[in-house]
BANUSE-914638 format. One record per residue (C-alpha): residue number from 1; x negated, y negated, z negated; residue in one letter. Coordinates in nm, 3 decimals, m for minus. Example, Ala and Ser with C-alpha at 12.3 -4.5 7.8 and 13.67 -1.06 7.14 Angstrom:
BANUSE-914638
  nr    east   north      up rest
   1  m1.230   0.450  m0.780    A
   2  m1.367   0.106  m0.714    S
***
This chain:
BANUSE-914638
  nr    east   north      up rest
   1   2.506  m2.687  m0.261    X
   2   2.409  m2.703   0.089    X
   3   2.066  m2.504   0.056    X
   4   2.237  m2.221  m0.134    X
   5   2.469  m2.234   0.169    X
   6   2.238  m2.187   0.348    X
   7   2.060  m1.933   0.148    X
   8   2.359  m1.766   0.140    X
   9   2.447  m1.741   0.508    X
  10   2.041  m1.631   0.538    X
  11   2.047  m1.326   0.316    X
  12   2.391  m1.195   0.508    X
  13   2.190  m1.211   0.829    X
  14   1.883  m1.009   0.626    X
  15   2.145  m0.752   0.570    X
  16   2.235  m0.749   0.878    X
  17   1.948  m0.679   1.043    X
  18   1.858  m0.424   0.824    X
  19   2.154  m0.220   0.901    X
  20   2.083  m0.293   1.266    X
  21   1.733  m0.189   1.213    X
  22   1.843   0.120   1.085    X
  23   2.065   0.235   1.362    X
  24   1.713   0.212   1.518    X
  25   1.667   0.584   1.415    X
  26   1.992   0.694   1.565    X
  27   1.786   0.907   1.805    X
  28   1.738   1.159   1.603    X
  29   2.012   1.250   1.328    X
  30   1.810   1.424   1.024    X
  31   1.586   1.090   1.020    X
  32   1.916   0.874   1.027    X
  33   2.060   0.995   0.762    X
  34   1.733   1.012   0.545    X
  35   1.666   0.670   0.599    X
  36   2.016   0.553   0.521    X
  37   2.002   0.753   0.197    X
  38   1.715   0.612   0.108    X
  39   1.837   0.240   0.184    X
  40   2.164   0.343  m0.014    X
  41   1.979   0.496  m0.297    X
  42   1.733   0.171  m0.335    X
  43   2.029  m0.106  m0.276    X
  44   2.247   0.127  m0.535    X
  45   1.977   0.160  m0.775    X
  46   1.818  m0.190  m0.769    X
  47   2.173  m0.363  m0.807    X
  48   2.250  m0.177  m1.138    X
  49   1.935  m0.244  m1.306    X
  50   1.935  m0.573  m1.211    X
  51   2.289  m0.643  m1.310    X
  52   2.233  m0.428  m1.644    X
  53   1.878  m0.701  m1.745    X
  54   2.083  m1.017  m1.591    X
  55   2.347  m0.967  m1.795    X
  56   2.158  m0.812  m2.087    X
  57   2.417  m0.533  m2.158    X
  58   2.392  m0.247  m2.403    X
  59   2.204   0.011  m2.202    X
  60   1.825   0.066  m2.236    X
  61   1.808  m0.289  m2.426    X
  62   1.439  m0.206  m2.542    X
  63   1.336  m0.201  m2.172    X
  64   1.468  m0.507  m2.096    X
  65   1.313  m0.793  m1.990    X
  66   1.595  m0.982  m1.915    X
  67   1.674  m1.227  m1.628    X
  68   1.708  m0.893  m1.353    X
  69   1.368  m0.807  m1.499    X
  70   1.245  m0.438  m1.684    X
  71   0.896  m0.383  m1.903    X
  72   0.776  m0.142  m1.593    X
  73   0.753  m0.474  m1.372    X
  74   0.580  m0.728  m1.597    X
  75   0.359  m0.809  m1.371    X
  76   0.643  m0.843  m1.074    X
  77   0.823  m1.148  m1.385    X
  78   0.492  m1.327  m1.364    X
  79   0.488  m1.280  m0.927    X
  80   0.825  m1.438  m0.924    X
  81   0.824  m1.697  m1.184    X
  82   0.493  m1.875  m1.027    X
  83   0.685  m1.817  m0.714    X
  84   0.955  m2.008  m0.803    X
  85   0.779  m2.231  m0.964    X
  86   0.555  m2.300  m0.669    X
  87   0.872  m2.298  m0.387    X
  88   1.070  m2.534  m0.649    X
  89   0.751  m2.752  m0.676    X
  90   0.609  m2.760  m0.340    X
  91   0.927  m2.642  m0.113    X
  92   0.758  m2.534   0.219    X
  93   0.430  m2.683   0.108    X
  94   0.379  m2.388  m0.150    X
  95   0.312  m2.133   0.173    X
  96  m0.039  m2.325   0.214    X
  97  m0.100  m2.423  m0.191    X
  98  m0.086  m2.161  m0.352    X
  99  m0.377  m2.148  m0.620    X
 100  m0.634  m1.898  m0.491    X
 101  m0.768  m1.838  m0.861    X
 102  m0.447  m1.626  m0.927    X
 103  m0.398  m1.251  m0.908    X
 104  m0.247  m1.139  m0.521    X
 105  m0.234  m1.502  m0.387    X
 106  m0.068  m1.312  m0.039    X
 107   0.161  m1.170  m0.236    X
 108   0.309  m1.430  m0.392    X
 109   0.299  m1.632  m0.049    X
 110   0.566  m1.382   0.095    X
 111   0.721  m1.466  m0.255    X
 112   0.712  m1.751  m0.178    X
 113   0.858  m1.717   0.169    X
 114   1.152  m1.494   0.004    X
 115   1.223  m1.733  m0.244    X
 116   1.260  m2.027   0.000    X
 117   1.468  m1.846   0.283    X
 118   1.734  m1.638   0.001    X
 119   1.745  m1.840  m0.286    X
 120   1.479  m1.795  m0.684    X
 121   1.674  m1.504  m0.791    X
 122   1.487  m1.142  m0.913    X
 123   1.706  m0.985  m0.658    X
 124   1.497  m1.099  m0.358    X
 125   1.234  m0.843  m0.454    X
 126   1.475  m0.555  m0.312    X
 127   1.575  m0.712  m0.024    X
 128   1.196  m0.805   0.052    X
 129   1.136  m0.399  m0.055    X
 130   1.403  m0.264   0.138    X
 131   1.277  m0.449   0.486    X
 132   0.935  m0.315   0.418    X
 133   1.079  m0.004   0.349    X
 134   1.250   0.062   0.671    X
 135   0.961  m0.153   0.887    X
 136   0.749   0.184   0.716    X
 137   0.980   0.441   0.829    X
 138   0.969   0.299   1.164    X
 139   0.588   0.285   1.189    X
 140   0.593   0.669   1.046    X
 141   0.835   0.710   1.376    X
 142   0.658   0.540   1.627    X
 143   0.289   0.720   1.549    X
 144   0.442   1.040   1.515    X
 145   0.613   1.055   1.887    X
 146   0.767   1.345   2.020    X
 147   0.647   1.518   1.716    X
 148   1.004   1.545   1.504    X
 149   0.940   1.777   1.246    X
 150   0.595   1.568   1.121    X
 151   0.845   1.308   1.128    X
 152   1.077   1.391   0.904    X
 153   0.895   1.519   0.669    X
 154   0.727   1.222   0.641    X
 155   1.056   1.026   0.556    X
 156   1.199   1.257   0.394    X
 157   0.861   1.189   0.155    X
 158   0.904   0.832   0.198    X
 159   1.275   0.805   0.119    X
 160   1.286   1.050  m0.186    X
 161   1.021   0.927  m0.338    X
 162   1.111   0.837  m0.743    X
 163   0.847   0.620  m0.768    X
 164   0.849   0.406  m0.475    X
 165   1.266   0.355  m0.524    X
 166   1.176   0.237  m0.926    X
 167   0.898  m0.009  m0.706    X
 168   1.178  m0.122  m0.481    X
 169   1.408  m0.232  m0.733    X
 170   1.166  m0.527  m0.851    X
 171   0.959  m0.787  m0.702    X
 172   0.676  m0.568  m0.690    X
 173   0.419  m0.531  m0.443    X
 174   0.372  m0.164  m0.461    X
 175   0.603  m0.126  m0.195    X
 176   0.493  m0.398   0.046    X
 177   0.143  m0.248   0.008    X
 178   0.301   0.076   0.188    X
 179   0.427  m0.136   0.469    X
 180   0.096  m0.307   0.526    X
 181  m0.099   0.042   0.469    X
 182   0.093   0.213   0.759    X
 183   0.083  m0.122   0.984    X
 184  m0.256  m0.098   0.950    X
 185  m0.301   0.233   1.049    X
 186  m0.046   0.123   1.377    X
 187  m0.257  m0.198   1.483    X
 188  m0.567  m0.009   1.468    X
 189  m0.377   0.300   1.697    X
 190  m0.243   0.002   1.934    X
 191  m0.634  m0.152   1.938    X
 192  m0.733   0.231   2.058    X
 193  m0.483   0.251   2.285    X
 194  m0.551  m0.123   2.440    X
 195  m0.859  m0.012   2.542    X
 196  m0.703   0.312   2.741    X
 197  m0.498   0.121   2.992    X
 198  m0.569   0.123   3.354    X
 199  m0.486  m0.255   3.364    X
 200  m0.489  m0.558   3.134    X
 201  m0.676  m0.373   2.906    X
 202  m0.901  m0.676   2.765    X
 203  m0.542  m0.899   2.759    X
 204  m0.386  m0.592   2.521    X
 205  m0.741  m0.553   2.320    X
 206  m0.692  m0.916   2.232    X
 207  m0.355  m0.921   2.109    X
 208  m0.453  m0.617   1.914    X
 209  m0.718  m0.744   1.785    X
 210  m0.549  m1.072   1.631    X
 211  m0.276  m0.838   1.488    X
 212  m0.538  m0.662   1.262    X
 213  m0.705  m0.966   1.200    X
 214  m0.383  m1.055   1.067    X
 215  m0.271  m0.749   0.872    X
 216  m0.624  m0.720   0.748    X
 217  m0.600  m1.086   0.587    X
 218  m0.294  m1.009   0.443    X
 219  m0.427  m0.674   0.284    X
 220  m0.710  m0.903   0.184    X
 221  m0.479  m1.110  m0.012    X
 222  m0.310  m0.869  m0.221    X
 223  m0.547  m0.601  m0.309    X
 224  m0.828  m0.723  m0.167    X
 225  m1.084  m0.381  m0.238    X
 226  m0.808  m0.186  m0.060    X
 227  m0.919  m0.416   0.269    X
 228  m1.280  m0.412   0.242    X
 229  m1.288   0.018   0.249    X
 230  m1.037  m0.033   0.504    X
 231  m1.341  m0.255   0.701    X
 232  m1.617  m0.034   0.606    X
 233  m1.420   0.266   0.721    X
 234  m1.260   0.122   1.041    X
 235  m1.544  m0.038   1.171    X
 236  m1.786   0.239   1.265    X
 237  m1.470   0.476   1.396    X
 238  m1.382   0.156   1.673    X
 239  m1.749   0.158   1.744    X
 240  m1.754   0.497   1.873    X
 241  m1.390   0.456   2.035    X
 242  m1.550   0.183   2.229    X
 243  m1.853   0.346   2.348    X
 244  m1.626   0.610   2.507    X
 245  m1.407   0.331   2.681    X
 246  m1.479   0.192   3.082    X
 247  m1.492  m0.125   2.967    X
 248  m1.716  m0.022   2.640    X
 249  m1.864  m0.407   2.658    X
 250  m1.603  m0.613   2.625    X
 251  m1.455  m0.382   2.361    X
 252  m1.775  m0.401   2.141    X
 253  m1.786  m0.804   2.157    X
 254  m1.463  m0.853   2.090    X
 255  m1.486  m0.563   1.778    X
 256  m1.832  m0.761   1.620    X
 257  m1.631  m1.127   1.672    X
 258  m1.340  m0.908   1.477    X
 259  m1.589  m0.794   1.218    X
 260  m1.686  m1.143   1.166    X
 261  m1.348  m1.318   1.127    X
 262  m1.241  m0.994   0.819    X
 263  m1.554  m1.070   0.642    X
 264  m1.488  m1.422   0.627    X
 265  m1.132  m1.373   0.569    X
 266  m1.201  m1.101   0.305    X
 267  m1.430  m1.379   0.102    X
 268  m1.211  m1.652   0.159    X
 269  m0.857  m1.500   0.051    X
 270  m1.043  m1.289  m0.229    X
 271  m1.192  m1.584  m0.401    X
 272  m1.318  m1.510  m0.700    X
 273  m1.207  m1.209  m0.722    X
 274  m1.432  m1.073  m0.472    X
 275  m1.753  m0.952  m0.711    X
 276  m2.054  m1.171  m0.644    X
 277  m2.279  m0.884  m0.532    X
 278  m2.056  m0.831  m0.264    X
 279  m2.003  m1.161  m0.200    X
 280  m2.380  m1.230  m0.160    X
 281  m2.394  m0.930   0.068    X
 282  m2.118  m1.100   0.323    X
 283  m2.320  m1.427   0.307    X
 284  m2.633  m1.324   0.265    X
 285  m2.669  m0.970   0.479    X
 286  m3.018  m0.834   0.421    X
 287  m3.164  m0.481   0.463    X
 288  m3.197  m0.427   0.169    X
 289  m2.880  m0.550   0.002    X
 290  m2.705  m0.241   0.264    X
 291  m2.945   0.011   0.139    X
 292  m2.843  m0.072  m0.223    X
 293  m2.494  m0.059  m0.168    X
 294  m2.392   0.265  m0.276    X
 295  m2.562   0.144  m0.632    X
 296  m2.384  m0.166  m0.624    X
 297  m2.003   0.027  m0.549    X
 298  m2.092   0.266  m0.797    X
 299  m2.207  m0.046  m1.114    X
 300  m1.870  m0.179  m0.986    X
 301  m1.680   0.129  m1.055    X
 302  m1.846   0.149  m1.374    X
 303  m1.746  m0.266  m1.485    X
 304  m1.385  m0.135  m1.393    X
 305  m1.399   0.086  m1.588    X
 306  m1.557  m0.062  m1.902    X
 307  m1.303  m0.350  m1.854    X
 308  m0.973  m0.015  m1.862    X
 309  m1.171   0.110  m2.164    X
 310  m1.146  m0.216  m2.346    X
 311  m0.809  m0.294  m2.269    X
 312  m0.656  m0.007  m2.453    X
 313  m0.304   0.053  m2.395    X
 314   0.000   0.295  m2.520    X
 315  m0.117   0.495  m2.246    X
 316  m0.473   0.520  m2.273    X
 317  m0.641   0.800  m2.108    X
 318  m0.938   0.991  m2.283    X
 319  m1.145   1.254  m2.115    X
 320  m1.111   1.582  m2.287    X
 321  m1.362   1.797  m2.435    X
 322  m1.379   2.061  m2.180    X
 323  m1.626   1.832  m1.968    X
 324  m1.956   1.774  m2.152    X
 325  m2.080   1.548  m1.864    X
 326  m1.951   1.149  m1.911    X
 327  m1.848   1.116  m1.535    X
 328  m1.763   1.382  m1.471    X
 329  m1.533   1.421  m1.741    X
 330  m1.419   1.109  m1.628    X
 331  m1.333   1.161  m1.291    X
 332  m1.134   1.491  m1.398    X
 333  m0.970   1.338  m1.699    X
 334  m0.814   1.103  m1.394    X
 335  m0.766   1.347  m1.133    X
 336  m0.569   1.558  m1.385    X
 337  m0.342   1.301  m1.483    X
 338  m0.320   1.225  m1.112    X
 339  m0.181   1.545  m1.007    X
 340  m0.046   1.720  m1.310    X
 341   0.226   1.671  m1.527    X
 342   0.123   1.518  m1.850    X
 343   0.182   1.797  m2.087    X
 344  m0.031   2.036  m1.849    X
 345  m0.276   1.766  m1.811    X
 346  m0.305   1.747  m2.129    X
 347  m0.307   2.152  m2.206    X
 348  m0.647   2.209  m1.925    X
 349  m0.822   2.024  m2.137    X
 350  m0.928   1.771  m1.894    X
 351  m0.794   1.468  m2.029    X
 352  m0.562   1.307  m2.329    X
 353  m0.282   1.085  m2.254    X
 354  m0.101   0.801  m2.467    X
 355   0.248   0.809  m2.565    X
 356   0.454   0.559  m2.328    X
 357   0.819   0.428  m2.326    X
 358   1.030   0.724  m2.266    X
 359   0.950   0.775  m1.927    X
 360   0.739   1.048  m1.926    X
 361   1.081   1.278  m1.719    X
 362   1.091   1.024  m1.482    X
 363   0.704   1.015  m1.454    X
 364   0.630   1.399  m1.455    X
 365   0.947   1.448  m1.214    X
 366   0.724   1.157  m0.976    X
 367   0.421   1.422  m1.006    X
 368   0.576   1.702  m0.896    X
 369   0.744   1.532  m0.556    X
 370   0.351   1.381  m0.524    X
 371   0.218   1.721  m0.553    X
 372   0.481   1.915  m0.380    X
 373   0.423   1.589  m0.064    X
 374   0.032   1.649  m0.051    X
 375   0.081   2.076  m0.005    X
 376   0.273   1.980   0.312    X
 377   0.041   1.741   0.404    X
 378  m0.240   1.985   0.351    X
 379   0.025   2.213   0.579    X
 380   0.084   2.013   0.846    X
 381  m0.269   1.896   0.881    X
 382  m0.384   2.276   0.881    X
 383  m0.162   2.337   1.174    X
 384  m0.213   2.045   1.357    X
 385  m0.408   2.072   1.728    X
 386  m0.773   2.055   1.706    X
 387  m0.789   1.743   1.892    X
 388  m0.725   1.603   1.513    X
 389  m1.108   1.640   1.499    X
 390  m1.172   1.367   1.760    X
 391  m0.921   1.141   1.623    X
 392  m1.005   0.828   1.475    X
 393  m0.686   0.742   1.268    X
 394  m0.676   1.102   1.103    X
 395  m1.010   1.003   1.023    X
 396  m0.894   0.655   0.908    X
 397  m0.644   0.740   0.685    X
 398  m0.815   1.110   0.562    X
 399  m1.177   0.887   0.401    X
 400  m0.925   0.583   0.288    X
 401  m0.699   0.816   0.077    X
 402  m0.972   1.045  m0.042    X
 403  m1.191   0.741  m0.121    X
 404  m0.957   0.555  m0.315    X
 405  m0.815   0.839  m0.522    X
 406  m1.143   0.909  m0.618    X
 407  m1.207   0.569  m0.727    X
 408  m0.876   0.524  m0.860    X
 409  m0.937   0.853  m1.083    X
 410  m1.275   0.800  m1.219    X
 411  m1.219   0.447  m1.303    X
 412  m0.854   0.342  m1.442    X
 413  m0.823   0.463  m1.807    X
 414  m0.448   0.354  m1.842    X
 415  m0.225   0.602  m1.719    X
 416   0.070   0.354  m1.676    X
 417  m0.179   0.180  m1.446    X
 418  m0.271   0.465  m1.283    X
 419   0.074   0.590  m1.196    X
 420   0.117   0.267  m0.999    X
 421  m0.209   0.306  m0.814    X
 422  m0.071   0.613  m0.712    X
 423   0.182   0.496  m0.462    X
 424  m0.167   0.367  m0.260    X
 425  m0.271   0.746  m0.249    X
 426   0.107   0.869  m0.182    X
 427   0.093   0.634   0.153    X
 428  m0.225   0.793   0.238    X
 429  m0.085   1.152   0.171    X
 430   0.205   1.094   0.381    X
 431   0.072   0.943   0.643    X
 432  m0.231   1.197   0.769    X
 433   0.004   1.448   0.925    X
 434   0.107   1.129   1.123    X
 435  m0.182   1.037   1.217    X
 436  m0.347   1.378   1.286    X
 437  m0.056   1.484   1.559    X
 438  m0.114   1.074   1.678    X
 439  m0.280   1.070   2.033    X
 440  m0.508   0.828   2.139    X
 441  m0.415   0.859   2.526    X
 442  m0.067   0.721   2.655    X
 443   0.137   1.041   2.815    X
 444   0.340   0.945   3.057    X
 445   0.681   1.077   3.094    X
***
């Protein structure tokens, strides 16, 4: 009785903050009240359906999963139940045991944490959501500056999203991936930035460099594939950063004792996840293992795929006939379901999708706000000052999001998959008129 107490007393002062979090964006009004609708629509939204499985009544029963649980989050059931399991098992223990041999170990670590600090009910997957929600508006804030309209836009995208408010409402980690995405993209702006200061510039490089250490790991943990083009990408841009900075050598030691530390974070929190050609390339780093690589990524796309292909599914893409070339087809079969709505997908000829679960409003609806968020994008970036050019985070986020889409479309078969991946791409979208009007120099006032 005492723990829930306790629990209880915990999640008031999570509410708490979030609403004191949110009069964070006070500042400016349209942003206010977009992030408070979007807070209002998640809360609203995840306490029905929750309620509705909990209590198993008579509304969308074959969608049910029961227990505060729906079919879209199957995966989320099994994140929570060997979450609970573990904090019930293990109490504080679990945050250091958890078995590395299952899928997202990080994930179900802040699980984990949740479960402990609120109490092993479904519901703590929309408070967790709803914090990283509004720690990702903030982030979209802070990059952004004194530049209001790329601001807004950007939550506006954020907040409206149908998709990533269906994410919120279970213990998913589709929307804690956006946080970390966008944090990310901050720590490596604040490591740029370190390295631009008159004074204490090593003491700020440090501390930025141990924050995306840390970020990175945690990436690692969930999705850890997302982290390692995350490292290949990053890696070269900080290079050149540092060569234009006074104090370019102690920049460059500390980056290669960074690079170091994400590799061997990358293949310990992977675990065997982490394909064994890769693997062997992080402990083993030869010539001639680098100049194979592009080989190796692409045999890896290609096992991905093989292992969507056998897995089948209700809705099982199959490239169409207009496309005589295999991969090609294949890419276009995805990038069509991607970015059109199924029906017209399906009418170019490009690909064939399965029949799903009734869904297919909701999903199409999701395609158009995607499609309708990456035009702006594509606007805003257009327009943006040419100094874009000679920015490394619009070049961070711009080969990230265009990299993974294009791995994400040629090698998921399952459109229900696929629609998930998505939200990785959305961040991306939404975040490179961010990070194009971002600039690397403090302005004073």
């Amino acid at each position: 009785m005492l723990i829930a107490i306790l629990q209880l007393v915990l999640t008031t002062i999570a509410c708490g903050l979030l609403f004191v979090a949110w009069r964070t964006f006070r500042s400016d009004r349209v942003i206010f009240l977009l992030v408070a609708a979007g807070i209002l629509i998640r809360a609203a939204v995840g306490q029905v359906l929750f309620w509705i499985s909990y209590l198993e009544l008579p509304f969308g029963r074959g969608m049910q999963e029961g227990g505060g649980f729906w079919f879209f989050a199957t995966d989320g059931k099994k994140y929570f139940l060997r979450a609970a399991e573990a904090a019930s098992e293990r109490g504080l223990g679990a945050l250091t045991h958890i078995d590395p041999t299952v899928v997202s170990p990080g994930y179900t670590q802040v699980l984990v944490l949740f479960a402990l600090l609120f109490g092993v009910v479904a519901s703590i997957g929309l408070l967790m959501n709803l914090a990283a929600y509004v720690g990702t508006c903030a982030i979209v804030v802070k990059l952004a500056g004194d530049q209001t309209r790329v601001a807004r836009i950007a939550i506006a995208a954020l907040s409206l999203s149908p998709a990533s408010i269906l994410w919120s409402t279970q213990p998913l980690k589709d929307v804690l991936f956006l946080f970390l995405f966008a944090l990310f993209v901050a720590v490596a702006a604040a490591w740029i930035r370190a390295w631009q200061r008159e004074q204490n510039a090593l003491l700020f490089g440090v501390l930025a460099t141990v924050a995306l250490l840390l970020s990175f790991c945690v990436i690692a943990g969930i999705r850890w594939y997302f982290a390692l083009v995350f490292f290949v990408v990053l890696v070269p841009l900080l290079v050149i950063v540092s060569m234009g900075t006074r104090k370019r050598l102690q920049a460059i030691v500390l980056l290669l004792l960074m690079c170091g530390a994400m590799l061997g974070c990358a293949v310990h929190v992977a675990g065997p996840f982490l394909p064994p050609s890769i693997r062997r390339m992080i402990l083993s780093p030869r010539l001639a293992s680098a100049a194979r690589s592009p080989r190796m990524v692409g045999n890896i796309l290609e096992g991905v795929r093989d292992a969507y292909d056998g897995l089948g599914g209700g809705t099982r893409m199959r490239p169409g006939t207009l496309i005589s070339n295999r991969r090609a087809a294949r890419f276009f079969s995805g990038s069509a379901a991607l970015l059109l709505p199924h029906d017209l997908a399906r009418a170019t000829g490009l690909t064939n999708i399965g029949g799903g679960r009734g869904l297919w409003l909701f999903v199409d609806l999701d395609t158009i706000f995607f499609d309708v968020v990456l035009i702006l994008a594509i606007i805003a970036v257009v327009r943006a000052p040419r100094e874009k050019w000679r920015n490394a985070i619009f070049w961070l986020v711009l080969i990230v999001t265009l990299a993974m889409g294009a791995a994400f479309a040629y090698s998921v078969s399952n459109f229900g998959a696929l629609f998930r991946y998505r939200s990785m791409i959305f961040i991306g979208v939404v975040m490179l008129p961010v990070a194009a009007v971002w600039r690397p120099r403090l302005v004073s006032p």
